[in-house]
C-alpha positions in Angstrom: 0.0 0.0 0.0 2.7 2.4 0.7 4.1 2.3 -2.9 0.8 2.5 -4.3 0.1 5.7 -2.2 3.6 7.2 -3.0 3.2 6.3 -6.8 -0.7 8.3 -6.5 1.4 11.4 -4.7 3.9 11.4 -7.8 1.3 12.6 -10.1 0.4 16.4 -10.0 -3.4 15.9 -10.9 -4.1 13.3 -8.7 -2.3 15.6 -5.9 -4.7 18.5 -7.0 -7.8 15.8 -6.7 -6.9 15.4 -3.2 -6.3 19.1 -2.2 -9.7 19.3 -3.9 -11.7 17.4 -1.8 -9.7 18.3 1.2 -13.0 20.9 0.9 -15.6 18.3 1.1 -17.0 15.4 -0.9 -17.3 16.4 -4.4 -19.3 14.8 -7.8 -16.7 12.9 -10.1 -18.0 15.1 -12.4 -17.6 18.3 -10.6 -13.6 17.3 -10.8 -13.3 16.4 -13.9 -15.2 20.0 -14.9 -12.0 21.8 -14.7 -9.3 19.7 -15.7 -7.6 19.6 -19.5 -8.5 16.1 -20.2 -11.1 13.3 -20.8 -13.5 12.3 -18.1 -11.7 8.6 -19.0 -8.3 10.1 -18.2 -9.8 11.6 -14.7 -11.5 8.1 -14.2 -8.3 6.7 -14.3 -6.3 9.2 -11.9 -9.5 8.0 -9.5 -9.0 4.7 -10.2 -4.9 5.2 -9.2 -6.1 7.2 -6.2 -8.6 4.8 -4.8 -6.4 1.4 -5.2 -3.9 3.6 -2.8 -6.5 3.7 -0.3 -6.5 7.6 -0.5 -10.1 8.1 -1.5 -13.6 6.5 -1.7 -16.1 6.6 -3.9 -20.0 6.4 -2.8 -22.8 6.0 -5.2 -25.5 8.4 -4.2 -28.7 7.8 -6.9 -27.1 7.7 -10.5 -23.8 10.5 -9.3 -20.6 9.5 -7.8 -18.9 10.7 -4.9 -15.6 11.3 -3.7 -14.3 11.9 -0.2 -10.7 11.6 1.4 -10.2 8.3 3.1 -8.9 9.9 6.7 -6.6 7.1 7.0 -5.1 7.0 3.6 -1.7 8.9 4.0 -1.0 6.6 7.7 1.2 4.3 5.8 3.6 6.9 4.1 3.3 9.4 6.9 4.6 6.2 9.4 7.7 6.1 6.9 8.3 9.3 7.1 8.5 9.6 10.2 10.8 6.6 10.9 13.2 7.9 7.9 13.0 11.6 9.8 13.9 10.4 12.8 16.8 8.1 11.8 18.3 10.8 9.5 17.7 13.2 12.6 19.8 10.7 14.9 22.4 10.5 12.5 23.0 14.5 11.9 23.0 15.0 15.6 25.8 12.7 15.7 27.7 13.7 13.3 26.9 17.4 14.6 28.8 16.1 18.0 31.3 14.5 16.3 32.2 17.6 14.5 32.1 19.7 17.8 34.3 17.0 19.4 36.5 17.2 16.4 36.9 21.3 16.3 37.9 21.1 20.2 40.7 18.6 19.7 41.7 20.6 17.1 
């Protein structure tokens, strides 16, 4: 899942999707208004987007709906996090090596 959500981020319409609905549930076609391409082509960026687990889709009569999965981003922010806070531990030790190093000096 976390590749799948990291290969959905990559893509600069499927990041402006989700900073789209970060305002509410929206119509499929209410997205695709806006956008230069097919409704297919925005299908498929939905498609990508919902096999990462980053939105949902709800049938409501004959329109569908879109809404951010709360969850989604869990995976890749948890990586994150753990790569952020190893790096972090290694530049502070290197930071005190280097202030050891300048005092022997």
């Amino acid at each position: 899942m976390l590749d799948r959500a990291y290969a959905a981020l990559a893509d600069p319409t499927r990041r402006w999707l989700l900073e789209t609905l970060r305002q509410g549930d929206a119509r499929i076609t209410d997205l695709a208004a806006p956008l230069p391409m097919t409704f297919a082509g925005v299908s498929r960026h939905i498609g990508v987007l919902e096999s990462a687990g980053l939105v949902q889709r709800e049938k409501r009569g004959r329109e569908h709906w879109l809404s951010l999965r709360p969850d989604g981003l869990t995976p890749a922010q948890r990586w994150m996090n753990e790569q952020t806070d190893f790096w972090t531990t290694r530049t502070d030790a290197l930071e005190a090596r280097l202030r050891r190093k300048r005092g022997v000096s």
